[in-house]
Structures are given as C-alpha cells and as structure tokens.
C-alpha positions as CSV (number, residue, x, y, z in Angstrom):
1,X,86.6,124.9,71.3
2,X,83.2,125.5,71.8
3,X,81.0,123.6,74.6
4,X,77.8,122.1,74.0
5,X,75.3,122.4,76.7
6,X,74.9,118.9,78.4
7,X,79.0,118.8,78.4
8,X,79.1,122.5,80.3
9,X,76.0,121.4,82.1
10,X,78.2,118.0,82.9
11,X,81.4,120.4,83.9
12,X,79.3,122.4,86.4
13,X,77.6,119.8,88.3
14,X,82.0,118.7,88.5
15,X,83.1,121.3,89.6
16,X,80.0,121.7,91.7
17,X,81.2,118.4,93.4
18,X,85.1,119.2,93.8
19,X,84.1,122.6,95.5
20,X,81.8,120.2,98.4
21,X,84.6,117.9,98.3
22,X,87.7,120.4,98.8
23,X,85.5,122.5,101.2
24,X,85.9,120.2,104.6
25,X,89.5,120.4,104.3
26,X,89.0,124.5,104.0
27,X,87.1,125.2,106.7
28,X,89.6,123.0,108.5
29,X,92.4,124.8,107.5
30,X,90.6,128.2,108.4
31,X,89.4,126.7,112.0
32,X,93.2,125.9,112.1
33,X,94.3,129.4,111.8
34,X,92.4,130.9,113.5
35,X,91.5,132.1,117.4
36,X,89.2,130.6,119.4
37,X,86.8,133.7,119.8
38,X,86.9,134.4,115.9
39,X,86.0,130.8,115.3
40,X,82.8,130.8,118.2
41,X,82.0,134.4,116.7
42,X,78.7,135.1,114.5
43,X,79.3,135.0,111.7
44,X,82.0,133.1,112.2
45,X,85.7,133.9,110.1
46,X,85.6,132.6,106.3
47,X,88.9,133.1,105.9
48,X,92.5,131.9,107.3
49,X,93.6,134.0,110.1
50,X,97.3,134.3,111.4
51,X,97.4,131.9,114.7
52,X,98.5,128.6,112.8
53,X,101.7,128.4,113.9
54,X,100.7,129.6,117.7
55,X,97.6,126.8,117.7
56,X,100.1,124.2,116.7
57,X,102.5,125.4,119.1
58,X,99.6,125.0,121.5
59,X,99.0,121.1,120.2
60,X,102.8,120.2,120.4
61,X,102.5,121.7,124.0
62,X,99.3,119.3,125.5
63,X,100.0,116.1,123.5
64,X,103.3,113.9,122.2
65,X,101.7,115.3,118.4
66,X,105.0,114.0,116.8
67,X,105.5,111.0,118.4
68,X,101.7,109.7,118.0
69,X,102.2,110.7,114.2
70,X,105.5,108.6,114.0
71,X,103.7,105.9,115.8
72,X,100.7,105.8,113.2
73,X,102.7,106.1,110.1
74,X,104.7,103.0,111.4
75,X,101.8,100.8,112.1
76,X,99.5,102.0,109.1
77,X,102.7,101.2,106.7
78,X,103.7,97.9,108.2
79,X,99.8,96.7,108.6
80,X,99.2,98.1,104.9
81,X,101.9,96.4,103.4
82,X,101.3,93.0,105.4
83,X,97.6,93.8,104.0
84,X,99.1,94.2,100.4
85,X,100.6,90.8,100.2
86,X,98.9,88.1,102.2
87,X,95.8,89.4,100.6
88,X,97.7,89.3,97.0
89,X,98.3,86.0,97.7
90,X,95.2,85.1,99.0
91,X,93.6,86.9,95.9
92,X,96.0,84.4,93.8
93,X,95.1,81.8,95.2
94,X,91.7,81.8,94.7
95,X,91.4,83.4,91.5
96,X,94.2,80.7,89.9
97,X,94.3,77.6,91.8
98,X,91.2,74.6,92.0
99,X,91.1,73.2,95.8
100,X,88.6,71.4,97.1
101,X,86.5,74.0,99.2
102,X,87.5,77.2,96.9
103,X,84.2,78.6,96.6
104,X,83.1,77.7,100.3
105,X,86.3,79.4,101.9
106,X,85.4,82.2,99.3
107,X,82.4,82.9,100.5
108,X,82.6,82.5,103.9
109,X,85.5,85.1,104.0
110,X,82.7,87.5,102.2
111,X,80.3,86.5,104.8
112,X,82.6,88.1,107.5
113,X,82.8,91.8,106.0
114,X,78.8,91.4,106.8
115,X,80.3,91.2,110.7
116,X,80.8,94.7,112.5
117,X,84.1,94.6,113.7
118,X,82.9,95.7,117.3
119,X,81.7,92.0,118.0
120,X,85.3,90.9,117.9
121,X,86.3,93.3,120.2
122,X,85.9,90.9,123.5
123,X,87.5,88.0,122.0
124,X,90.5,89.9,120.2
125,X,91.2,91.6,123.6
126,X,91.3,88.7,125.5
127,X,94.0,86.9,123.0
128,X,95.8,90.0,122.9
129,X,96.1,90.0,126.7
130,X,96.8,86.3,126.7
131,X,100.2,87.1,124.8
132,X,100.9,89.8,126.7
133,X,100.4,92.4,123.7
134,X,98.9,95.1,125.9
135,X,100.6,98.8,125.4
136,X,102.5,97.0,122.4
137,X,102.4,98.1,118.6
138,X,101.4,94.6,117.7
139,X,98.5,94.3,119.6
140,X,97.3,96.5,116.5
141,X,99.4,95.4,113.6
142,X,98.8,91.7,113.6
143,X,95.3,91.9,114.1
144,X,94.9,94.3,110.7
145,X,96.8,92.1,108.5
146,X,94.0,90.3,107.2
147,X,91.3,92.1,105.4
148,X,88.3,90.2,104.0
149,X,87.6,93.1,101.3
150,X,91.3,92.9,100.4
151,X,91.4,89.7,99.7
152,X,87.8,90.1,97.7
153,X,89.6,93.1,95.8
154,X,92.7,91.7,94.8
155,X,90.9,88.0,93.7
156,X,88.8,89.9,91.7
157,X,91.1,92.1,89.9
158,X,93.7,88.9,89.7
159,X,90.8,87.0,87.9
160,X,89.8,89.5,85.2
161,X,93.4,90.9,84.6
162,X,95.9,87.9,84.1
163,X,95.2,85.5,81.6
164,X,94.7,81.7,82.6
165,X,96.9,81.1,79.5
166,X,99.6,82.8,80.7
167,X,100.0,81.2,84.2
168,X,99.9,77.6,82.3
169,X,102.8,79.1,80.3
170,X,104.4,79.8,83.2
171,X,103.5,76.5,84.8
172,X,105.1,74.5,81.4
173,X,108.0,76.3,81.7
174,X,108.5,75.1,85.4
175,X,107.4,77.9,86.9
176,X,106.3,77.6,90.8
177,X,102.9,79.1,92.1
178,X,104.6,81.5,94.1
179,X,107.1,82.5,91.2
180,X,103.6,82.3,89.1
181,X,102.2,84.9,91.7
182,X,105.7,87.2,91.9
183,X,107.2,87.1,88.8
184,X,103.7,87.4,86.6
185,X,100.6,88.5,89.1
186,X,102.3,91.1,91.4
187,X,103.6,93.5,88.1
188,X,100.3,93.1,86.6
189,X,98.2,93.8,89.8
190,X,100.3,97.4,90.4
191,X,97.4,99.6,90.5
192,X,95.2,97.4,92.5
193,X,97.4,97.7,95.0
194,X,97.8,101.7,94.9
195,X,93.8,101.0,95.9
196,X,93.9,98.7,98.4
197,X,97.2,100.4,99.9
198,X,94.9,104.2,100.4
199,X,91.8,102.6,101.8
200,X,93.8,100.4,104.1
201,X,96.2,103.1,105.0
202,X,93.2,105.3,105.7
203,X,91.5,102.9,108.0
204,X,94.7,101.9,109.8
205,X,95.7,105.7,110.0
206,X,91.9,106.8,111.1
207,X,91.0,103.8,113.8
208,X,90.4,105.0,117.0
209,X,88.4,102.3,119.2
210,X,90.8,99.6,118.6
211,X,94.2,101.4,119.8
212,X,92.1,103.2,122.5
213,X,91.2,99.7,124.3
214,X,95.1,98.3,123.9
215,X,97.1,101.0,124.2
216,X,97.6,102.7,127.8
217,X,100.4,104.8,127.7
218,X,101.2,108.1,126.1
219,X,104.2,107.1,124.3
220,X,102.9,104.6,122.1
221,X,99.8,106.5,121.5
222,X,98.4,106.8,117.7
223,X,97.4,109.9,116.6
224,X,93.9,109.6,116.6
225,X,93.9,108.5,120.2
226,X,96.5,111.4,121.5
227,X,94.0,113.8,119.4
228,X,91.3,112.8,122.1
229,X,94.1,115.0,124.8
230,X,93.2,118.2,123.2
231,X,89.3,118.0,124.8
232,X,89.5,119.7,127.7
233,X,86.4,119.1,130.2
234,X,86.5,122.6,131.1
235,X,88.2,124.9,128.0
236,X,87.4,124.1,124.6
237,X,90.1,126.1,122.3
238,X,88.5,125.0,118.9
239,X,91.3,126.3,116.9
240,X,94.1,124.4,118.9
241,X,92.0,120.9,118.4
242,X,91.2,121.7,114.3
243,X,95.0,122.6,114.3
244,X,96.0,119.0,115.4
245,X,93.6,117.1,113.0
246,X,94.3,119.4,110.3
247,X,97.9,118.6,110.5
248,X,97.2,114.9,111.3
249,X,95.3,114.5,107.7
250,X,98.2,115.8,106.1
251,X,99.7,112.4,105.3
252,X,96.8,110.9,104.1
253,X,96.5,113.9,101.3
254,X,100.1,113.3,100.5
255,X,99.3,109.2,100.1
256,X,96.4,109.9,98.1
257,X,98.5,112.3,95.8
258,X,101.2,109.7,95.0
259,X,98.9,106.9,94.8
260,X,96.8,109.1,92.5
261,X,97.4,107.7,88.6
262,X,97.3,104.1,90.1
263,X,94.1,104.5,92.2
264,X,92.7,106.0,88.9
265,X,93.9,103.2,86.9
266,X,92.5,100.5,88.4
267,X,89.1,102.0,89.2
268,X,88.8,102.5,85.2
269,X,90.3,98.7,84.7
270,X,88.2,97.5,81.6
271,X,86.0,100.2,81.4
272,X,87.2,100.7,78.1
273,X,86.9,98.2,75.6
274,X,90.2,97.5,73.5
C-alpha cells in the first residue's frame, strides 16, 4: 500500500510525538539503573545500566516504599470510585431531572473549578482537625470525593449519550430515578468512566500537598510524600531517588493500559457521525 505524502508527512510528526512522549519515562528508567556517578557524569549514560535492583534495594532500605504504595493504591481506588459514582449521579441528575435551581447549582459547581485548591487548605484543615482526622486515611479520602470537573464530565456525556425517550420509557414502565440512573445510565456511561477513573486516579495517586499537611507518621505515608525521604540534605544518590519514582509510576502505566479502549472510546464519543 503505497503512502501519499501528507499521510507519511502526518505519520512522522506521530511518531515524532510518541518518541517525546515515551522519552520521560526512558530517561527515567535509565537514571533508575544506573549509578550515581554515571548519571552526574558528562555526557551523562544514554543507556540502562546494571544497578536497578541495588538502587531499589537502596529505596526499600530509607523509606516504608511498599507500604506508602499500598497506602496510595487504597486511597486513590476508594476516593476514585466514590468520585465515579456520586459524580454519576450528580451528572444524572442534572442532565435528566428539571429542579428549580438546575442551571444555578450547575454553574456555580463550574464556578468552583475556577478556585485553586490551595485557598481551601486552611478551612479543610481546620474541619479535619475538628473530627479528629489527623494521621487518618480519611482526612484524604472524604475530602476527594467530590470533583466539580467529574460531575461537569459525566452530566455532559449523560446528556448527549442517553436518549430523553428512553428514560420516559423507563419512567412509564415504573421505573425509579435511581433504577433510571443504574439499570439504563451507568451501562451506557462505561467509557466515561474509564476517563474520569485515570485522571482521578492520577490526581489522587500524584497529590503531594494535601497528605503532606495531614499526615504525620511514616506508616500511613502516601507514596509521593515517603518519596520526599529519599532527599538527603547532604548526599544526593540520583539513581536511588529516580529508582523510587520510576517504580512508583508503575501503576499508573498499568491503569492507563487497562483503561485504554474505554479512555479512547469516549474521547472519540460522536466524533463520527452514524
């Protein structure tokens, strides 16, 4: 099959694109494997070396690594599938149902994505200490259960991709707005949710500030925060500290793999005219 120009032209500037993309997680890998002094060297090493295993060893050794990952995949899959369906629902509610206020409450929720989340800081501190949530793994779950963009994401795709006509259907047949939402929205909405589940699972998984401020003890570190333990003030070992985060994206590779088809599938959502 032979290529026309702008279509090989088109192919280059992709594969252009997935090179840059790919390369971050390379040179990561590299840093990963290799020593300190071949990573600080000029030029530095290009390709993996054979210390992997001894900088991980080295990670294991300064910081609870497996424990902080244990601790992040818990809170990132509970807070991301809270996030999945109260913003679902929320989505549901606004794209099917006529309240009084709809469009206000709509559009105030939008107006808080506008808010950086540092202003709440204060104020979500103080109610966290008030019920005595300090050092606790709900002092970062409950907070992350609500997502403004979530609930924009799923009312949006709810609204374009089930059919009023079918939720009256429903309705005639004695259906309730929650079996409406279960039984008709949720199978519909499958790859909206395979987004929402990666960004929020990313965010979650990736947040730093938040656990820092509420969490004081080792053991329930998240793996972001126990990743700060392998700065030293004194000794930087480079390799050691990209061997740690290397290994810490891991599960967010593996999420975006299985989550993959979906992710595609609603990004391409009536794209194509039928």
């Amino acid at each position: 099959m032979k290529l026309s120009f702008p279509k090989m032209f088109i192919y280059l500037i992709l594969a252009a694109a997935a090179i840059l993309s790919i390369f971050p997680f390379y040179w990561m890998f590299v840093m990963a494997s290799n020593h300190n002094s071949a990573i600080n060297s000029l030029p530095p090493a290009f390709i993996p070396g054979a210390e992997l295993v001894t900088n991980f060893k080295n990670v294991i050794s300064t910081i609870e690594f497996f424990g902080a990952m244990w601790n992040s995949l818990l809170v990132s899959t509970i807070t991301t599938i809270g996030v999945l369906f109260l913003c679902s629902l929320a989505g549901y509610a606004f794209a099917k149902l006529r309240f009084k206020g709809r469009n206000f409450l709509f559009i105030a929720i939008l107006v808080t994505m506008m808010i950086p989340p540092q202003l709440g800081l204060i104020p979500q501190y103080i109610i966290i200490t008030k019920l005595d949530w300090l050092n606790d793994m709900k002092a970062i779950i409950f907070p992350g259960l609500i997502d403004a963009f979530g609930i924009f994401w799923m009312r949006q795709y709810i609204s374009s991709n089930v059919p009023d006509e079918l939720v009256d259907a429903a309705k005639i047949d004695g259906c309730s707005h929650f079996r409406v939402y279960w039984n008709i929205a949720i199978p519909v909405v499958i790859p909206a949710f395979a987004t929402l589940a990666i960004i929020r699972f990313m965010y979650i998984w990736n947040d730093f500030l938040w656990p820092l401020v509420v969490l004081r003890e080792e053991s329930s570190y998240t793996i972001q925060v126990a990743l700060r333990g392998l700065i030293d003030n004194y000794v930087r070992d480079n390799g050691m500290i990209m061997s740690g985060t290397f290994w810490a994206t891991v599960p967010l590779i593996i999420i975006f793999l299985l989550l993959n088809k979906l992710f595609i599938s609603s990004l391409t959502e009536g794209a194509v005219k039928s």
